[in-house]
Structures are given as structure tokens and as C-alpha cells.
N, C-alpha and C positions, 0 to 999 in steps of 0.2 A: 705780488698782487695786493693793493688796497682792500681787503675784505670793509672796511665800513664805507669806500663809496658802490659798492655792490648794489642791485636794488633785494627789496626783502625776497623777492620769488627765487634772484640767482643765487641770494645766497642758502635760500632752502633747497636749490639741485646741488650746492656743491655740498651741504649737509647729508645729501640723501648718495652720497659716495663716501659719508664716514670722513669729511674734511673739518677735524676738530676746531679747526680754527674757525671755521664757516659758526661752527655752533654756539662756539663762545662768544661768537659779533652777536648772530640775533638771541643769547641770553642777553650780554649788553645791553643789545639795543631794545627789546621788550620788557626786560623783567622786572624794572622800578612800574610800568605802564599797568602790567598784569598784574602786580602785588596790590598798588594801590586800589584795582576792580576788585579785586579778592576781599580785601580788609573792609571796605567798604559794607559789602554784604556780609562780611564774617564776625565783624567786629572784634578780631581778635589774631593779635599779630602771629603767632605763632602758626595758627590753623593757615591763616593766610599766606603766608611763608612756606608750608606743608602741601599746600592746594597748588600752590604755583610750581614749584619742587617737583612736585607728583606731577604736573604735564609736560614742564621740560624734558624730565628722565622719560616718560612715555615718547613723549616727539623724538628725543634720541633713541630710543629703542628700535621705533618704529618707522622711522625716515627713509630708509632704503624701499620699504613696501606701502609708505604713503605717497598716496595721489592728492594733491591739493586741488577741489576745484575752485577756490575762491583764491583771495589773498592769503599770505603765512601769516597776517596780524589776524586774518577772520579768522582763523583755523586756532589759533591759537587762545583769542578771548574767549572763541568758541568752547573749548577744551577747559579752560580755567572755568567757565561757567557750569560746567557739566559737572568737573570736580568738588567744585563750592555747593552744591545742590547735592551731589552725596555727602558731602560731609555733616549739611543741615540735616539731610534728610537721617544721616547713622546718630548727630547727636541727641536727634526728637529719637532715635529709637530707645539708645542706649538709655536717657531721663527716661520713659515708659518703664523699661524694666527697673532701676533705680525705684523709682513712685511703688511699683508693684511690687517692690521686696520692704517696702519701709513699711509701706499703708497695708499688706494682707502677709506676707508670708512671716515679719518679725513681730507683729501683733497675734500671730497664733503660735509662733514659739515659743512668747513671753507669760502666753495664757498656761502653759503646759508645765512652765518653774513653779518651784513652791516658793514660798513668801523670803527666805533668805536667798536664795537664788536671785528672786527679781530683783532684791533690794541691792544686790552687788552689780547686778548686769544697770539698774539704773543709776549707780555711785557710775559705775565705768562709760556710761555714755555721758553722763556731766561730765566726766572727767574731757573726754574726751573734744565734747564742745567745747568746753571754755579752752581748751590749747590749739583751736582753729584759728586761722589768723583773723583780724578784726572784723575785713568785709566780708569774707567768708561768715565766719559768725552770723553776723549780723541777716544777711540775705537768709541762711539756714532757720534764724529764728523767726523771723517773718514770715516765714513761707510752712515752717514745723508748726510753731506756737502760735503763731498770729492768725494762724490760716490763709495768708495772702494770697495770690494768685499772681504768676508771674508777671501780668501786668500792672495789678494792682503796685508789686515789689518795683517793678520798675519805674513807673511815676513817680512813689517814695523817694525815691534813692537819686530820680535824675540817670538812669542807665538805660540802655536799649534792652530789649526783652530777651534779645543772645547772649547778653554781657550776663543776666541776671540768670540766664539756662546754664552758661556757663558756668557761672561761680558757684550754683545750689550743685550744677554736677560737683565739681570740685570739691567743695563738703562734702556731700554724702561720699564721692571717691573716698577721702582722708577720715570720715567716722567708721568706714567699714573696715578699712585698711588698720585703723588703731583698735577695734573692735573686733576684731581675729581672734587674739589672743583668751579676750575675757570669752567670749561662746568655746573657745576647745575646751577652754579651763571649767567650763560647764559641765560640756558635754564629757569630760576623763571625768567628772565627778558623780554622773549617772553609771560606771559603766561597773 
């Protein structure tokens, strides 16, 4: 049997008996459609790639005990949109906490070192800024040093405001990550 001249709904019953081959026509046939809605709002191929990935493996999961009341295309953008909107909704969480360990919990750490202490913990964050990669850097100081505000950073720069969430997360990920080392090297030195 032709599974691609199938229409989308037959071939989401023969999905929904576990007909691999059924599933692999409508990834075919959706998943360029769905990445491009994804990226769109994500602005970033990976996440987007991620979000789509995430609702085909749920549709295959769950296809046996799914009822469609619409078409398999609504069902489906349907699902990638829900996806994309938690993923927005986990990155604004995860930058909160990021914000809130940079701006209050390492400015009261830094208060509690004595004067040699801070002066190696602040060698070890230059150190570590300047081996950020360029745009990284650069969005990091803008928004550290300059005080920008992520829209402010993104008119600068010519970026969407996700492109610019993204990459200040991504620095601070790779300061805290290279910054490990010098805070134990602290803290074995109080003990």
C-alpha cells in the first residue's frame, strides 16, 4: 500500500495500530512544516528541533489512546505550539533564577571573602569572561557592565530578544560552569 497517497487522518489510524511506516510518512510529511512554526517563535534551531522531536515522540507514544477531534495537521501544530510555549515559558524561568544567583546570592558571598580571596575570585571571573566566545562575551557585558536590558541588547546588536535570552543564558551557563572550581578552591580554604 502507498502510505503517501493516504489522506493525513488514514494515515493517523494506521499510526494508531503502531504502523511504523504510517508514522514515518506523517514525520515526512509534517516535520519541515512544524520545525519551520517552531523556529520561528524560538528563534533557535536546536530548541526548535527539540520542540518538534518532543511532540512526535509524544504522538507516538500516545497514538493508540489518542482521539483526534480535528485534523492530524491541527493536532499536531496544535502540540508544537504548546511545546514552544513551555519551552519559552522554562527559559524566562531558568534566566530568573540565573539573574537571582548573579544579582543577590554571589554579591553576598563575595561580601563575606576577605580582600585576597575576592581579589582571586575576581582574577577568576575575568579570566573566565574573556574565554567566552565573542558574542557571548559581548551580550554578557552589555547586559553585566553596561546595564542593558534585554531589549535595549537586542536593538544594539540587531537580534530578537530570545536570540539575546538565549546567549546571556549561555554565558552565564559557561561562567558558572568555569567558576566551579575557583568557589570549592574557596570554600577547602575556609575549612
Amino acid at each position: 500500500m502507498d502510505l503517501k497517497a493516504l489522506a493525513d487522518n488514514a494515515l493517523a489510524e494506521k499510526v494508531r495500530v503502531n504502523h511504523a511506516g504510517a508514522f514515518e510518512e506523517v514525520f515526512k510529511r509534517f516535520w519541515e512544516h512544524l520545525y519551520i512554526f517552531a523556529f520561528k517563535r524560538l528563534k533557535d534551531e536546536d530548541e526548535a528541533k527539540d520542540a518538534v522531536q518532543d511532540v512526535f515522540i509524544g504522538y507516538w507514544q500516545r497514538a493508540a489512546t489518542l482521539e483526534l477531534t480535528g485534523t492530524l495537521e491541527a493536532y499536531l501544530f496544535s502540540a508544537v505550539r504548546y511545546e514552544v510555549l513551555r519551552k519559552i515559558a522554562s527559559a524566562n524561568k531558568q534566566e530568573e533564577k540565573l539573574l537571582h544567583y548573579t544579582n543577590v546570592v554571589l554579591p553576598d558571598f563575595i561580601a563575606t571573602l576577605d580582600p585576597l580571596e575576592q581579589s582571586e575570585l575576581m582574577l577568576a571571573i575575568d579570566r573566565e569572561i574573556s574565554a567566552l566566545p565573542a558574542r557571548l562575551k559581548e551580550i554578557y557585558q552589555l547586559s553585566k557592565e553596561e546595564n542593558l536590558s534585554i531589549k535595549e541588547i537586542a536593538l544594539r546588536l540587531n537580534l530578537s530578544e530570545q536570540t539575546v535570552k538565549n546567549q546571556l543564558s549561555a554565558a552565564l551557563k559557561k561562567l558558572r560552569a568555569g567558576l566551579k572550581e575557583a568557589f570549592i578552591l574557596i570554600l577547602l580554604s575556609r575549612l
